[in-house]
C-alpha positions in Angstrom: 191.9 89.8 212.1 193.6 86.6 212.2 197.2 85.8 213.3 199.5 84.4 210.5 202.7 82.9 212.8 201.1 79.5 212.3 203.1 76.8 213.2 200.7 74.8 210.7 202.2 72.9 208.1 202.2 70.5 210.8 199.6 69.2 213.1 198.1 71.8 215.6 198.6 69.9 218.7 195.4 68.5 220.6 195.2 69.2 224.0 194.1 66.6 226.6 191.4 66.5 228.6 193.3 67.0 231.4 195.4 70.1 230.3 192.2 71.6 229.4 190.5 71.2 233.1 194.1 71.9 234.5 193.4 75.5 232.7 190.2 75.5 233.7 191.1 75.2 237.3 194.1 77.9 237.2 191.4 80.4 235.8 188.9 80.0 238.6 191.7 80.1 241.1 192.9 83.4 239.6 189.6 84.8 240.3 189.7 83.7 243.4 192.3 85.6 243.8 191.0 88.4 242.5 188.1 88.5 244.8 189.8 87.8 247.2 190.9 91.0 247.3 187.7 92.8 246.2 184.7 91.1 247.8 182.2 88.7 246.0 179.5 90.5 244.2 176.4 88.4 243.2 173.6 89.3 240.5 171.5 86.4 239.5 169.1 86.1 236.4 166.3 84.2 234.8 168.0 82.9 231.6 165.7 81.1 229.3 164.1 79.3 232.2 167.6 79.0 233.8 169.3 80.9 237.3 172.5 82.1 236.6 175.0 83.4 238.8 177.0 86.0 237.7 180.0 86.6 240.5 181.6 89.6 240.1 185.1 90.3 242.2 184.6 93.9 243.0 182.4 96.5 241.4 184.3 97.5 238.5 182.9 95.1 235.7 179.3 95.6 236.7 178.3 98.6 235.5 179.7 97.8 231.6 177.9 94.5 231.3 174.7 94.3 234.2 172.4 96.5 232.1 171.6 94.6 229.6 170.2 92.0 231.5 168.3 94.0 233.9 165.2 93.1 233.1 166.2 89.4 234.1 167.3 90.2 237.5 165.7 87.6 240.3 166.0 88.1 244.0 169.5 87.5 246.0 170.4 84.2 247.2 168.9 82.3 244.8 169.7 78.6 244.1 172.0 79.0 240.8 171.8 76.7 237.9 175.0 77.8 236.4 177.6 80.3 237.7 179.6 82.5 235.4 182.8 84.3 237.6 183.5 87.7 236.0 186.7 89.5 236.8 189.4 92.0 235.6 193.0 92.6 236.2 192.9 96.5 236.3 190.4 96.9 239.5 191.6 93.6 241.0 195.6 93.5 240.4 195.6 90.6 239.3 196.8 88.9 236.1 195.2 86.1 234.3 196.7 83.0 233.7 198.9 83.1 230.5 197.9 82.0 227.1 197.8 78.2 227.2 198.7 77.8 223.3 200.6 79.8 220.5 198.2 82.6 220.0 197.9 81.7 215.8 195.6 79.1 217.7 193.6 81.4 218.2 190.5 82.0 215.1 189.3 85.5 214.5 185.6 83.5 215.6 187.4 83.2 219.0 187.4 79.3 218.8 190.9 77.9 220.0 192.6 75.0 217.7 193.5 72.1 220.0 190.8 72.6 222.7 188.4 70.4 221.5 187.2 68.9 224.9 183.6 68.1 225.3 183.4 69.2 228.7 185.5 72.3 229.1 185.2 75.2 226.3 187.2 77.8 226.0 187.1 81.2 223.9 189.4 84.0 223.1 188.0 87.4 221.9 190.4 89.6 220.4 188.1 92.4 220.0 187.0 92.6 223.7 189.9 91.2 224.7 188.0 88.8 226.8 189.0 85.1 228.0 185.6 82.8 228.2 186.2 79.5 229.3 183.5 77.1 231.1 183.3 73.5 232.7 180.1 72.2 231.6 180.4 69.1 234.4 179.9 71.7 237.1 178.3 74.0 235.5 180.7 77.1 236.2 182.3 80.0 233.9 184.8 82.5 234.0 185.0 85.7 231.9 188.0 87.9 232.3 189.1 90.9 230.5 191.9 93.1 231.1 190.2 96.3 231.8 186.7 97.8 231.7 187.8 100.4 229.4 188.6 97.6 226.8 185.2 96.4 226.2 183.5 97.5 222.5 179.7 98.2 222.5 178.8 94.8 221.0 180.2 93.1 224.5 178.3 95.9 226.8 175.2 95.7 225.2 175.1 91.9 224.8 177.6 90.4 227.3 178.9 87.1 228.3 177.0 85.3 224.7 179.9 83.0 224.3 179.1 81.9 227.4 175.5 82.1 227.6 175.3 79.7 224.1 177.4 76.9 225.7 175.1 76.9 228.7 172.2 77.4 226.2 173.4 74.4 224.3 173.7 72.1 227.5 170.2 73.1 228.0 168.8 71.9 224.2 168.3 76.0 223.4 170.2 78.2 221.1 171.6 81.7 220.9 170.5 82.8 217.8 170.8 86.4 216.0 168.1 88.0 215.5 165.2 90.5 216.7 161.5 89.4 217.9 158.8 91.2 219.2 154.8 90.0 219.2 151.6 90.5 221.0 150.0 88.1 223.6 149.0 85.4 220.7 152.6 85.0 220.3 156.2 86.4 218.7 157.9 86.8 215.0 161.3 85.7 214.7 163.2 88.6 212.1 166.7 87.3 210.8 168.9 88.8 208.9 172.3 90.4 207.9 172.4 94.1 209.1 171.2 96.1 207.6 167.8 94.8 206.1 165.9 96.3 208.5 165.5 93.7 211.3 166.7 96.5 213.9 164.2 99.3 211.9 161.3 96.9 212.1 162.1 96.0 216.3 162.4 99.1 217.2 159.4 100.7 215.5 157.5 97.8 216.8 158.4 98.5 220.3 157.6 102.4 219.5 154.3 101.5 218.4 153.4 99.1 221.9 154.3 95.9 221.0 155.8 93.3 223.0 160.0 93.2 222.4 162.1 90.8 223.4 165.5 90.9 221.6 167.0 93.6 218.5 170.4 91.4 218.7 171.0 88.2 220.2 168.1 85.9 221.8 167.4 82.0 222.6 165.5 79.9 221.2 164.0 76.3 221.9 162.4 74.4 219.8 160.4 71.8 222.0 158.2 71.2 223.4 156.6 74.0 221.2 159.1 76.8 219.8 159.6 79.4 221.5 161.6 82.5 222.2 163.2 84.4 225.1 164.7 87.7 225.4 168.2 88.0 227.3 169.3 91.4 226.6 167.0 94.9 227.0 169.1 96.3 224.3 168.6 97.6 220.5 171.2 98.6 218.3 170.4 101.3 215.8 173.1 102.4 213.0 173.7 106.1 213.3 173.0 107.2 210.4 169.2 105.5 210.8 168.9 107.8 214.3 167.5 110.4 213.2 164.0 108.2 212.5 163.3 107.6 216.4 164.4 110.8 218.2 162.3 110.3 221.2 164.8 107.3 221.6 167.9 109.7 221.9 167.9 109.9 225.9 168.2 106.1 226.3 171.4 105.6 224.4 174.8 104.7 225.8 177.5 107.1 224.9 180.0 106.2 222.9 182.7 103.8 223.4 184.5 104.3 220.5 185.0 107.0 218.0 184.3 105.2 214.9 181.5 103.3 216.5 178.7 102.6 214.0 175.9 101.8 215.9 174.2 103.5 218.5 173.7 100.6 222.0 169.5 102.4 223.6 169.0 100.6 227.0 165.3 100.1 226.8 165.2 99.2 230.7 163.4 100.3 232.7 161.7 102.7 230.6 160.0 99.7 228.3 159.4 97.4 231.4 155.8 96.7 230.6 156.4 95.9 227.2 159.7 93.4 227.3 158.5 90.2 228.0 161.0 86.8 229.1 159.3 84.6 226.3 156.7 84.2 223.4 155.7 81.3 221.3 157.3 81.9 218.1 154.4 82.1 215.1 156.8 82.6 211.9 160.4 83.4 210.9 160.3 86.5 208.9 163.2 87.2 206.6 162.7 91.5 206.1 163.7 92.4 202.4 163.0 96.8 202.5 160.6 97.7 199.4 161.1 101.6 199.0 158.8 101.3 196.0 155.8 100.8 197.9 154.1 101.7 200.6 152.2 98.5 202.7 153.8 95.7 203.9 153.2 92.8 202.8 154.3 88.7 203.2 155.4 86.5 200.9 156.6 82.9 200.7 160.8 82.2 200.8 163.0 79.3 199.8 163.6 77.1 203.0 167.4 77.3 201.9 167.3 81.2 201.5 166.2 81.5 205.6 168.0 78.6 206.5 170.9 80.2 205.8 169.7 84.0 206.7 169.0 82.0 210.5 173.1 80.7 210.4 174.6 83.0 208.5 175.7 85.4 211.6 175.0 83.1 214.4 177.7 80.7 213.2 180.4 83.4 212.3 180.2 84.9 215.5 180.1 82.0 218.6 182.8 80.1 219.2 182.0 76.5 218.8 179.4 76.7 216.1 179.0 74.0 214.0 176.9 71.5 212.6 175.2 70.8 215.4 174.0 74.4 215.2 173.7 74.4 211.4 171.2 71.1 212.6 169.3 73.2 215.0 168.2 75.4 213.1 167.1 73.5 210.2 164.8 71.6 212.3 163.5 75.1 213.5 163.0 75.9 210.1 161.2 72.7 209.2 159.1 73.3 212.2 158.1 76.9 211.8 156.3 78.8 209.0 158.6 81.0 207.3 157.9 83.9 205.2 159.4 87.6 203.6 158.3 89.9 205.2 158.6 93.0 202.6 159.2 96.3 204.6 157.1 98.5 202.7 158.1 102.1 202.8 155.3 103.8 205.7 157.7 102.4 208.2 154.7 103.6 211.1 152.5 100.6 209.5 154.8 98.0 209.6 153.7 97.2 213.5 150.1 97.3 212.1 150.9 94.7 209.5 153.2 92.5 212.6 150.3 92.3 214.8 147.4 91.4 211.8 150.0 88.7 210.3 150.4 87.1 214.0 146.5 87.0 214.0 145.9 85.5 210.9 149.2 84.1 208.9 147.4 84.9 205.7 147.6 88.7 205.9 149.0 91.1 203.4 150.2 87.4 201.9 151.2 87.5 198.5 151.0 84.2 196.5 152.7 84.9 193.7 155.6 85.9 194.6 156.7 82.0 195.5 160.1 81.2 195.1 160.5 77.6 193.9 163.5 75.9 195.4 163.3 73.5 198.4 163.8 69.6 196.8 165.9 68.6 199.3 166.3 69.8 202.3 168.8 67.0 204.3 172.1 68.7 203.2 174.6 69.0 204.8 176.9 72.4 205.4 179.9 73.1 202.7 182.6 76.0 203.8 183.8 77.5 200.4 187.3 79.2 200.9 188.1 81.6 198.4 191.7 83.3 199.3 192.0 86.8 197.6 195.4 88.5 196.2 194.4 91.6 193.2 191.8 89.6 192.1 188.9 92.5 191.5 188.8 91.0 187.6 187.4 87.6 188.8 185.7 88.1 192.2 182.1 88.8 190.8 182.4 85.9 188.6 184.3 83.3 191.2 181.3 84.0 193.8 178.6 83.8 190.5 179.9 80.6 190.0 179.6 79.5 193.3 176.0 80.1 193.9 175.8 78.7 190.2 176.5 75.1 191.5 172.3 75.2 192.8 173.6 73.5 196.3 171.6 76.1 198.6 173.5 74.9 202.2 176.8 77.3 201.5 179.1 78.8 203.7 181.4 81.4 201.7 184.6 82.4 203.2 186.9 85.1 201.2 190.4 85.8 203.1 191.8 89.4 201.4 195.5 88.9 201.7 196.3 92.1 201.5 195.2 93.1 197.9 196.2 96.2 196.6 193.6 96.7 193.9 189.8 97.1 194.6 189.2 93.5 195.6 188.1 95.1 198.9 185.3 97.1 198.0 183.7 94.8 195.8 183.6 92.5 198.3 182.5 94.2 200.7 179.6 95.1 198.2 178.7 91.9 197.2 175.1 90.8 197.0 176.1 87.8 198.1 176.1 86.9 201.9 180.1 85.8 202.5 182.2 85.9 205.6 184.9 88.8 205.0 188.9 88.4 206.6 191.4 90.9 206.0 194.9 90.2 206.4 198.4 91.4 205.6 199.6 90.0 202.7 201.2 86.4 203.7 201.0 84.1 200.7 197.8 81.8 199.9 198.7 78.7 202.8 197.8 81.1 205.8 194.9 82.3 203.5 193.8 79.0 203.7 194.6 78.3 206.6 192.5 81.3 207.9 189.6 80.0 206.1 189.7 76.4 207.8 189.8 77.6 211.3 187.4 80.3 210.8 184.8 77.7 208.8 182.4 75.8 210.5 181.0 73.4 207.6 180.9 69.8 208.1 182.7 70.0 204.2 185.6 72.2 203.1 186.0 73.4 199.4 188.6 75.7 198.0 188.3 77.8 195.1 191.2 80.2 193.5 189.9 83.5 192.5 190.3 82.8 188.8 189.1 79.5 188.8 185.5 78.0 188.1 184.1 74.6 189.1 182.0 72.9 186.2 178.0 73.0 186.7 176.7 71.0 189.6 179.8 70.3 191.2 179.6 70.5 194.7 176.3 68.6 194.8 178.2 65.5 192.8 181.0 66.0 195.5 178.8 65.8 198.5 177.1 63.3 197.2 180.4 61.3 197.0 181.6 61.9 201.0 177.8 61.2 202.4 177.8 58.2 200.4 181.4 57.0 201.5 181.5 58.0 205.0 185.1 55.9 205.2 186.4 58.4 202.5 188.0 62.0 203.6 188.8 63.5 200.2 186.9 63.1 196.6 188.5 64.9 194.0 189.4 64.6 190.0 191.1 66.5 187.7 191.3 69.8 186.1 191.0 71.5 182.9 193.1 74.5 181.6 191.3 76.8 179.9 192.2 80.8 178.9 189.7 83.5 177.9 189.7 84.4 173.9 189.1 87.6 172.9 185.8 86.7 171.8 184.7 85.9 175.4 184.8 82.2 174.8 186.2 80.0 177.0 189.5 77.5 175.5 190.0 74.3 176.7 194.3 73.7 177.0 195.3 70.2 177.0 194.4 66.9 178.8 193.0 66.9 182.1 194.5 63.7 183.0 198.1 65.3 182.0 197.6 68.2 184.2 199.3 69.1 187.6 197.7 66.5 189.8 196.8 68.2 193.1 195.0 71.3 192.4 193.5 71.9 195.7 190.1 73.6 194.3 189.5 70.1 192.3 188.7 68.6 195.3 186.1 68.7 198.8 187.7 67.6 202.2 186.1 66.5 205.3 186.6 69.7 207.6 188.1 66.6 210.7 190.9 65.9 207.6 192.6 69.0 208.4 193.3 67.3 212.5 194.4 64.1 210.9 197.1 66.0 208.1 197.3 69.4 209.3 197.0 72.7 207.5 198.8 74.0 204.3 202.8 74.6 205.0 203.3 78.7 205.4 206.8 78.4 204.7 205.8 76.9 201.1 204.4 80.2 198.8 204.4 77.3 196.2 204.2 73.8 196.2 201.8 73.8 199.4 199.5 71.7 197.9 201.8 69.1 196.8 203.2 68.8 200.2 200.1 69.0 202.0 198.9 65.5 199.7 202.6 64.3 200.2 201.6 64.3 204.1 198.1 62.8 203.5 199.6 59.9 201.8 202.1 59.0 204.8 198.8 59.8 207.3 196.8 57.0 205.2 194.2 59.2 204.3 191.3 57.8 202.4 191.2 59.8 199.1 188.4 58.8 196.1 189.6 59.9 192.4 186.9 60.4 189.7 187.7 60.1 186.6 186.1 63.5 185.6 187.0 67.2 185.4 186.1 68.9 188.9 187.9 71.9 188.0 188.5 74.5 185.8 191.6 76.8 185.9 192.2 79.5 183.9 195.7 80.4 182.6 196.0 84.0 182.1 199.4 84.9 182.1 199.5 86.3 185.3 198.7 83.1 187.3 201.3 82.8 190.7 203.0 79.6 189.2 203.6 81.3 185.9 207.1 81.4 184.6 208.3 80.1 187.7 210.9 77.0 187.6 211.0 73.9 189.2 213.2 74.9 192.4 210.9 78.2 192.6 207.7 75.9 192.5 209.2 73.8 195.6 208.6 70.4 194.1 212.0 69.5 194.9 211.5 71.1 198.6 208.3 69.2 198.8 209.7 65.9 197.8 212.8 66.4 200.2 210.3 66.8 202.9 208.6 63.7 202.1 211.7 61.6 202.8 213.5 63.7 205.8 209.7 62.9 207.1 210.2 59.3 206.4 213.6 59.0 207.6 212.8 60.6 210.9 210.2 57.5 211.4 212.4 55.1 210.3 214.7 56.2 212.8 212.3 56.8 216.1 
């Protein structure tokens, strides 16, 4: 969950180059340090064609996070590629280097505002704990945590992948989530969000003597020929799915935590002959579970509907994602058949139908159940940010009318600030693939706010939980900023409307004569956000009047079109109803605007 002392109605200061290596540097001298006291420890691996050195200061950390890459280990003393230097302050006594920026820098993705160096990345987990940071000139890491205890099963059973997809990157490869297993003629790549039965089908297949190579998190390259390669010997089944593959039970971890919802099996060395370093990948399956029959069969999928199936979890979880990794995988979709692969409900012969479909593509293939979408496939990625307060009336119809606007290349964000009502549960029960924050309740600027750090489009829309945008909106928009690459912000105007009792919808007033900067009316580039900053937390209201305020004096390019690009609903229970001028800021706001001025004036 994200942190909401923000000092972010300003800019988020960017850190130099410099300051960035400088932290670099104290964190490899603190391990230093560290094993300086411990010994030197040395494991290396084969990671997607690449040795890398993992240098552990003492003993402590190795038996938590080796495992899992067991089945990578290469002989001592060989020539490293890339060094990773793993320590903790518990075993070693020694602390790490304090935090180098306020920690509401810090994105609950792990990305840090302000670190945007090219050549030194850097990474904060909260939920492990866990600082990642790496110099990509020399080719060295280091991963601290506080304690071994402190680790979650998602870092044991696939450690160091912050790391790992940096190096990956350097190397034109990809972590990517997702399962794969195959036979000698090649592998399929399953995506998916959990719980469609991409772990199910791995797992099964492995069972039944196929080759496995990931359950969770794997690489991918896409030339010369695509292909995948396994870095972790682990699966993940939920617990309440155990009870299908009981001869499993004596390969899984204990329990780290009490709540923990997934059982971690470490398939090493028990499955040695079947896990394999790398396959060509054949097709990208998409698994959608058919209880009402029995075979499984494949079908044809939207390019959109994978593309997004392949991003959707990748990009939420690894710090630095973006549209460069949006872009990779696109072209691996463009490159690679992709298919539905319809789990039927035998689950013992969906191995069977695996190994006949990598024989012959055309197997179990069903024709007419084509979905008909992919015109264009070029688009670019649009973060939606819909903030969240009580809004269980709307949310069903707010995320319908998103997926309404027929632009397939969607990122949907929803921040829950602390709703009271249901909003939760339907959201969490939403068809609809969205990225979920909770917070405490702080007001709809660190809502935002959350959502912009967190998003990784190249575009950012917002849109209020009881308002609509009109049909085809964010295509028009994009349309606008790809055309106009000198222009930041396109927006127009919007169009009260309340709901009559008859389910129609009531059009109130002029658009033109309505409040002028509605921030859902509009799309941003995400890099606007550096330039002017993020929405004012000390402003409840007015945020979005000061936030434009501060784009004027920045000289930010902004196109009006003389069109309605949003529609707000008035409903009596609206934020800014009732409320007076002073309570709505605009005097606050405007006052800001010339203390700003003055305070130039003066410098």
């Amino acid at each position: 969950m994200g942190n909401d002392n923000i000092p972010v109605g300003m800019n988020i200061p960017q850190r130099t180059e410099e300051e960035q290596v400088q932290f670099y540097n104290q964190c490899i001298n603190r391990f230093l340090k560290a094993a300086g006291k411990t010994g030197e420890i040395r494991h290396y691996y084969d990671i997607a064609g690449t040795n890398v050195c993992l240098v552990f200061a003492g003993d402590a950390l190795i038996p938590p996070l080796a495992p899992s890459l067991a089945h990578l280990r290469l002989p001592d003393e060989t020539e490293a590629d890339a060094t990773i230097h793993v320590w903790d302050s518990e075993s070693t006594g020694v602390e790490m280097v304090p935090p180098p920026c306020d920690k509401s820098h810090y994105t609950d993705r792990g990305d840090i505002w302000g670190f945007t160096s090219e050549r030194i990345k850097t990474a904060f987990h909260y939920s492990e704990f866990s600082v990642n940071v790496m110099d990509l000139k020399t080719n060295d890491a280091v991963y601290w945590v506080r304690k071994a205890e402190n680790l979650p099963y998602w870092a044991t059973s696939s450690p160091f992948r912050t790391i790992l997809n940096w190096w990956m990157e350097k190397n034109g490869a990809q972590l990517m989530h997702a399962a794969a297993v195959g036979t000698d003629d090649g592998a399929v790549l399953i995506t998916a969000k959990g719980g469609a039965g991409k772990s199910t089908t791995a797992v099964s297949s492995l069972l039944d003597g196929m080759k496995y190579l990931a359950d969770d998190y794997l690489v991918v390259k896409k030339d010369p020929v695509p292909k995948v390669y396994s870095i972790y010997s682990t699966a993940k089944i939920g617990v309440d799915d155990n009870h299908r593959f009981p001869e499993l039970d004596k390969y899984a971890a204990d329990h780290v935590q009490e709540d923990q919802e997934k059982d971690v099996l470490y398939l090493y060395p028990a499955f040695k002959d079947q896990i394999v370093k790398e396959l060509p990948i054949k097709t990208i399956l998409m698994p959608n579970i058919q209880s009402e029959q029995e075979e499984t069969t494949f079908s044809p999928i939207s390019f959109w509907r994978i593309n997004r199936a392949m991003s959707f979890t990748t990009m939420a979880q690894l710090p630095g994602a973006g549209t460069h990794t949006h872009d990779f995988f696109h072209e691996l979709c463009e490159t690679v058949p992709t298919m539905t692969l319809n789990l039927g409900s035998h689950i013992k012969q969906v191995p069977k139908a695996l190994r006949n479909h990598i024989k012959d593509p055309e197997y179990n293939f069903i024709k007419d159940a084509e979905e008909n979408i992919d015109e264009e496939k070029n688009l670019p990625l649009v973060s939606v940010i819909i903030p969240v307060y009580n809004g269980e009336k709307y949310i069903k119809e707010a995320v319908g009318n998103v997926a309404c606007q027929n632009y397939p290349n969607l990122e949907i964000i929803m921040i829950n600030d602390g709703s009271t009502d249901n909003s939760g549960k339907i959201i969490e029960n939403l068809d609809t693939d969205v990225r979920y924050f909770k917070r405490h309740n702080t007001g709809p600027s660190l809502a935002r706010n959350a959502g912009i750090k967190n998003a990784t489009g190249k575009y950012i829309a917002f849109l209020d939980i009881d308002d609509l945008w009109p049909e085809n909106n964010l295509s028009h928009l994009v349309q606008e900023l790809e055309n106009n690459p000198d222009i930041d912000v396109v927006r127009g105007f919007a169009q009260l409307f309340r709901d009559t009792e008859h389910g129609e919808k009531e059009y109130l007033g002029n658009p033109k004569e309505s409040y002028r900067f509605y921030i859902g009316a509009a799309l941003y580039r995400k890099s606007v956000f550096k330039k002017v900053g993020l929405f004012d937390p000390a402003l409840v209201f007015g945020e979005d009047t000061d936030w434009y305020y501060r784009s004027v004096e920045k000289e930010i390019s902004t196109k009006w079109l003389d069109e309605v690009t949003l529609f707000v609903r008035r409903h009596g229970e609206n934020m800014t109803e009732g409320k007076s001028v002073v309570e709505l800021n605009k005097l606050k706001t405007i006052k800001r605007a010339i203390d700003r001025k003055r305070s130039f004036e003066n410098r």
